[in-house]
C-alpha positions as CSV (number, residue, x, y, z in Angstrom):
1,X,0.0,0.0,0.0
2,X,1.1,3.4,-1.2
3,X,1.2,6.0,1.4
4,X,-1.3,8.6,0.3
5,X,0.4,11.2,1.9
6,X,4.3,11.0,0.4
7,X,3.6,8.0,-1.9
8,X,6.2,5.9,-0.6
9,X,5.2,2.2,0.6
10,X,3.7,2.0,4.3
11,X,4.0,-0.5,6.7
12,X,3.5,-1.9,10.4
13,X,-0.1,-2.9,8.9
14,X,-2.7,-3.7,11.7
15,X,-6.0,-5.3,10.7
16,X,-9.1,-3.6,12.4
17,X,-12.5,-5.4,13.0
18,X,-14.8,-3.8,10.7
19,X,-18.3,-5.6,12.0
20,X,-17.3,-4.1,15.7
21,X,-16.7,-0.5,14.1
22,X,-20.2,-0.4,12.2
23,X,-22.0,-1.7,15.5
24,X,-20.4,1.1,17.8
25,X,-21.5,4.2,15.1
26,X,-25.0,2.6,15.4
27,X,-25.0,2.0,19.0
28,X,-23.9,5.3,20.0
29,X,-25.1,7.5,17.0
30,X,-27.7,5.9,15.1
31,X,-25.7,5.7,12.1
32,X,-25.1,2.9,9.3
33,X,-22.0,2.8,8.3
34,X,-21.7,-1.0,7.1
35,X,-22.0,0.2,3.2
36,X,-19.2,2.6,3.2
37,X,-16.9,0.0,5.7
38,X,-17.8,-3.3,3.8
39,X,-14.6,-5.2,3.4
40,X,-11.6,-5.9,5.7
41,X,-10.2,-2.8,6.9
42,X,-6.1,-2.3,7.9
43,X,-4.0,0.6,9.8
44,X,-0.8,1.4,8.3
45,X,2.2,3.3,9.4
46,X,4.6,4.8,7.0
47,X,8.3,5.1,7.6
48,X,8.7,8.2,5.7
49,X,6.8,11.2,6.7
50,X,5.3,9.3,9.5
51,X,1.5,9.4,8.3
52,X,-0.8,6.8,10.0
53,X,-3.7,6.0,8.2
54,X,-6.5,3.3,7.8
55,X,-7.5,1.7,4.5
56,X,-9.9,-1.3,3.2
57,X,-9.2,-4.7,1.3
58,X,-9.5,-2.7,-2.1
59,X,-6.8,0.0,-1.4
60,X,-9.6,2.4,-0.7
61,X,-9.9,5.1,1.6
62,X,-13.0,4.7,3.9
63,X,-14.6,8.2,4.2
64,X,-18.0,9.5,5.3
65,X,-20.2,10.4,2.5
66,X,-22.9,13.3,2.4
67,X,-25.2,11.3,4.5
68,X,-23.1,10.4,6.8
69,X,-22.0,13.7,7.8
70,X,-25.4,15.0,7.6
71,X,-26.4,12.2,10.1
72,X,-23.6,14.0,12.5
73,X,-24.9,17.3,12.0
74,X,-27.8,17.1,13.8
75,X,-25.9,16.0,17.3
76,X,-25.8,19.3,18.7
77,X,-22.2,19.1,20.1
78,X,-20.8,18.0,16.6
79,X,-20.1,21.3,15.4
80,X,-18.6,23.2,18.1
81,X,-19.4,26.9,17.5
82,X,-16.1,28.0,19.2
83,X,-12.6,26.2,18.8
84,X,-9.5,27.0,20.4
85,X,-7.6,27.2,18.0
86,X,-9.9,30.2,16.1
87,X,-8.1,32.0,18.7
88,X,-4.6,31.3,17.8
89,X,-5.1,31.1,14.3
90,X,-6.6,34.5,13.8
91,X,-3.2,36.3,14.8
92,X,-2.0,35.6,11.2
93,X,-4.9,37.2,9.6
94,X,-4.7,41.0,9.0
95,X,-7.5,43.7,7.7
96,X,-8.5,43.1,4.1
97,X,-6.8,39.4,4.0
98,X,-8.5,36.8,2.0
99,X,-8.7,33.8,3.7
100,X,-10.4,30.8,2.6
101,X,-11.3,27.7,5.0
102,X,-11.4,24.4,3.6
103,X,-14.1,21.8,5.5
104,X,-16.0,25.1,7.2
105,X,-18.8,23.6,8.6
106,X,-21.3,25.9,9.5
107,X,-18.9,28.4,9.0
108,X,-17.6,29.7,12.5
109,X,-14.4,30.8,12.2
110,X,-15.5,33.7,9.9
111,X,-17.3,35.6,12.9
112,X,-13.6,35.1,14.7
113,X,-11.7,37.6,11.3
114,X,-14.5,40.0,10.3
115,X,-11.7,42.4,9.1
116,X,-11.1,39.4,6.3
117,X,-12.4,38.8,3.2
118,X,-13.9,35.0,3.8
119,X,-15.0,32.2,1.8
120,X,-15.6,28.4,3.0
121,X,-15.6,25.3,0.9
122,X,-17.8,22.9,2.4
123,X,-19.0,19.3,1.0
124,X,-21.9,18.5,3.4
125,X,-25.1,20.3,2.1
126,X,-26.8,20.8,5.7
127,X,-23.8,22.5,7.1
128,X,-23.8,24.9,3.7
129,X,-27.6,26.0,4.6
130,X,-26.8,26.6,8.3
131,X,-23.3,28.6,7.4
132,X,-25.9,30.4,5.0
133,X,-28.7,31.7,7.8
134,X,-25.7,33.0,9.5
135,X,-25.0,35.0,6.3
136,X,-21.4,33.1,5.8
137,X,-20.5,33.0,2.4
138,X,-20.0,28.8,1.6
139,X,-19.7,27.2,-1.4
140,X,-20.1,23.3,-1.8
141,X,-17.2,22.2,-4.2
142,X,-13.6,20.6,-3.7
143,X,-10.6,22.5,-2.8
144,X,-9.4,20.6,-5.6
145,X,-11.7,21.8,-8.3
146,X,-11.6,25.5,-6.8
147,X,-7.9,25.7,-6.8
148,X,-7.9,25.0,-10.5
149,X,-9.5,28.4,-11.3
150,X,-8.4,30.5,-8.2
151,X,-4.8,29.8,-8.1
152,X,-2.7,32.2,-5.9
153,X,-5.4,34.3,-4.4
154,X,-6.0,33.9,-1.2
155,X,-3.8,35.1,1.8
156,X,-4.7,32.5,3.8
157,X,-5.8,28.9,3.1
158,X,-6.7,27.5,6.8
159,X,-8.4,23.6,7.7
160,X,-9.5,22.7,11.2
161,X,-10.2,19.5,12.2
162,X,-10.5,18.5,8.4
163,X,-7.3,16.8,6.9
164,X,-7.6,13.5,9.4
165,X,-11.2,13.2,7.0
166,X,-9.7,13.5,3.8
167,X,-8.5,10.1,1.6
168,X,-6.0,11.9,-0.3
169,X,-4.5,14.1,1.8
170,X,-1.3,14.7,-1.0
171,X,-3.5,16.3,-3.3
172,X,-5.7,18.3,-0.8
173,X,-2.9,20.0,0.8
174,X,-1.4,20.4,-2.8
175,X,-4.8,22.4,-4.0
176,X,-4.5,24.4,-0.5
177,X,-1.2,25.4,-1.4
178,X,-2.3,26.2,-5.0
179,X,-5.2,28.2,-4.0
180,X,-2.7,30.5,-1.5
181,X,-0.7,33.4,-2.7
182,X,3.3,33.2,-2.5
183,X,4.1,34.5,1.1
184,X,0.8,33.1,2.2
185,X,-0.2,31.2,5.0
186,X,-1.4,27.4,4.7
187,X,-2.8,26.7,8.5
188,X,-3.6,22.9,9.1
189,X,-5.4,21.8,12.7
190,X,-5.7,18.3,13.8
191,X,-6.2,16.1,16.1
192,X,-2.2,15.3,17.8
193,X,-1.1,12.1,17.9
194,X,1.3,13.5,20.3
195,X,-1.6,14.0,22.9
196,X,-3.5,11.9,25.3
197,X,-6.2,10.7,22.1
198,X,-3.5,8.5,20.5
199,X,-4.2,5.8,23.8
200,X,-8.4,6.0,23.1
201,X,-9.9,3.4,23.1
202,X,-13.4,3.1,21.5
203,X,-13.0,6.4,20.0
204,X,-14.9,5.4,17.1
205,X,-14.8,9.3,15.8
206,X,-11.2,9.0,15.8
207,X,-11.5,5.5,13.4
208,X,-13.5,5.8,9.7
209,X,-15.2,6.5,8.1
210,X,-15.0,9.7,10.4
211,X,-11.4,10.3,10.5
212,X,-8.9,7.8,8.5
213,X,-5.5,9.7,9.0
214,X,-3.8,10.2,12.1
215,X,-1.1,13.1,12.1
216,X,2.3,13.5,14.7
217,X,4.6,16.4,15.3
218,X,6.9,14.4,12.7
219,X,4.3,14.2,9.9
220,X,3.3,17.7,10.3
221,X,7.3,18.6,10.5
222,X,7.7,16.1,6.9
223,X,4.8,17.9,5.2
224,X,6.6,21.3,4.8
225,X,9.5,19.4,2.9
226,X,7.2,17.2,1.0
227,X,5.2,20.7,-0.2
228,X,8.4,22.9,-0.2
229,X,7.0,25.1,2.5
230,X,8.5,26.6,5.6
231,X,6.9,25.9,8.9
232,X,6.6,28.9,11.0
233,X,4.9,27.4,14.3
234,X,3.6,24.2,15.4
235,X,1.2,25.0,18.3
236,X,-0.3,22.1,20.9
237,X,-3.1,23.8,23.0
238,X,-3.9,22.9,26.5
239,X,-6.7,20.1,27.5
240,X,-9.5,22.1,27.2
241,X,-12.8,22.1,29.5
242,X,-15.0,19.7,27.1
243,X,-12.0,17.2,26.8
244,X,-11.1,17.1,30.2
245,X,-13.0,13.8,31.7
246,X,-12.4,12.4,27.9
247,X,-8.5,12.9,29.2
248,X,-8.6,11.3,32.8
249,X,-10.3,8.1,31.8
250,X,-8.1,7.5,28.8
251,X,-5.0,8.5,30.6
252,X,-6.3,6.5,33.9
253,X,-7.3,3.5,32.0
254,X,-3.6,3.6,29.9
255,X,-2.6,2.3,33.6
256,X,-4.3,-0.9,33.8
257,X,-5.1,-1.9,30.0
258,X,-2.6,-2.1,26.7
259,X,-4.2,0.6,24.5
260,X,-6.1,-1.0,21.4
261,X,-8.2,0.3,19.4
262,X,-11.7,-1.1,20.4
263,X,-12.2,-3.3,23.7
264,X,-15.6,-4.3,25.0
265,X,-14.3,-5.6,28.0
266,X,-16.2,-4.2,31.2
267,X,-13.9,-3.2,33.5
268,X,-12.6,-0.7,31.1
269,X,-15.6,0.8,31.3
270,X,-15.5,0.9,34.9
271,X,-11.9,2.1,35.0
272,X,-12.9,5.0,32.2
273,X,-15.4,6.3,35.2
274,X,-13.0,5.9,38.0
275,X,-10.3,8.0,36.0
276,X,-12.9,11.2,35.9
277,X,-11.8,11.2,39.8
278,X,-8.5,10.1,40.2
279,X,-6.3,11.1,37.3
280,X,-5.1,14.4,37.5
281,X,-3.8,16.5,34.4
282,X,0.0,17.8,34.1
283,X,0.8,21.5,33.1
284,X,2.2,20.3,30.3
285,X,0.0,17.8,29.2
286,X,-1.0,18.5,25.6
287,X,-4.8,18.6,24.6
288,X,-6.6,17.2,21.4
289,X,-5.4,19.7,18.9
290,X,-2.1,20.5,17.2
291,X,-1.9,23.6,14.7
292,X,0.7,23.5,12.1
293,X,1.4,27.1,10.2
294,X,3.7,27.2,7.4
295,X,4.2,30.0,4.4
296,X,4.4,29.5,0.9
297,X,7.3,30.5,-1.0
């Protein structure tokens, strides 16, 4: 298997148990996911840039289609309205600069840079009416496809929480660097695999088709020299308030069970609960989210 991310051949491939996978997104969300993960599924590492990824029997990437993510949409915690990193990332925009987001949403960041000229690309049709009412300007189409006619124009092209989604993640950060002006900024925010996530267990929003990439300070470090960019700052935030019983149970449970990535056994469950009272959270403990900045030549 080619790495879609540098192209070079992965390895250290793990096989995943699909049938357990579907039955957790309908158990705990409602949602049918056994025709879009309907084969063997594998995780694979690659030795090159470090990208971790999952992929079927058929060499195919197994991502959430429009219904999917429209399903997720209506869970009213699924889009959160205000991210951290909004706040760090809006330091690099400045009056008049024309930013475009990849994967908006419902379009939040743009209330965050109302001195910038914005525009989000988003594929889900529900999120595009709902970024709309709000009177955010969204268009449903590719990064790919706009690149192709809007090359070099933006100041800023910025993603949150989007590239662990995307099956080809080579030619969606090539179109982002297309689409941005020489000098520009290309912002990229993702889940870290430096943080306490990468020991979740059951974290079936961090396994497809919801997320199928898995990114580490490395990777993040090997995509400015695959891209021939310069990266400027590569910022971990702090566990945040909504994450914090999410990080004592994984962290507590890391204590008493081999991380995996799905587990039915009971007394993890139990354990998860205890943690939410007995694991404590370092200073420097890093939270969910890692943003990568880097400048186009």
């Amino acid at each position: 298997m080619k790495c879609p991310l540098c192209h070079t051949n992965a390895k250290q491939t793990i096989s995943i148990n699909t049938k357990s996978i579907n039955n957790l997104y309908n158990t705990l969300y409602k949602i049918d996911t056994s025709k879009l993960i309907n084969q063997n599924m594998y995780f694979s590492h690659c030795p090159s840039c470090d990208f971790k990824f999952f992929f079927l029997e058929d060499e195919s990437i197994p991502t959430g289609d429009d219904n999917f993510y429209n399903a997720l949409n209506k869970i009213p915690w699924y889009y959160f309205s205000e991210k951290h990193e909004y706040d760090f990332a809006k330091q690099y925009i400045h009056n008049g600069d024309r930013v475009l987001e990849v994967g908006c949403g419902k379009g939040a960041f743009a209330k965050y840079i109302p001195q910038a000229q914005y525009l989000g690309l988003e594929f889900s049709t529900d999120a595009k009416k709902m970024a709309e009412e709000n009177g955010v300007n969204v268009q449903n189409i590719s990064i790919q496809d706009y690149a192709k006619n809007h090359n070099g124009e933006a100041d800023m092209v910025c993603s949150f929480q989007v590239l662990e989604h995307v099956s080809d993640p080579h030619s969606f950060i090539q179109a982002k660097v297309d689409a941005c002006r020489g000098g520009g900024v290309i912002l990229i925010a993702v889940p870290s695999e430096e943080s306490f996530i990468q020991y979740a267990v059951n974290g079936i929003l961090n396994m497809p088709p919801h997320h199928v990439g898995r990114f580490s300070d490395k990777c993040l470090h090997n995509i400015a020299q695959i891209f021939n960019l310069k990266l400027i700052d590569l910022y971990h935030e702090k566990v945040q308030p909504e994450h914090i019983n999410f990080y004592k149970s994984v962290m507590f449970s890391k204590r008493f069970f081999t991380p995996k990535f799905l587990d039915s056994n009971p007394l993890r469950k139990i354990t998860n609960y205890l943690g939410r009272f007995f694991e404590k959270i370092p200073n420097e403990a890093y939270g969910h989210t890692v943003v990568a900045v880097y400048q186009k030549p």
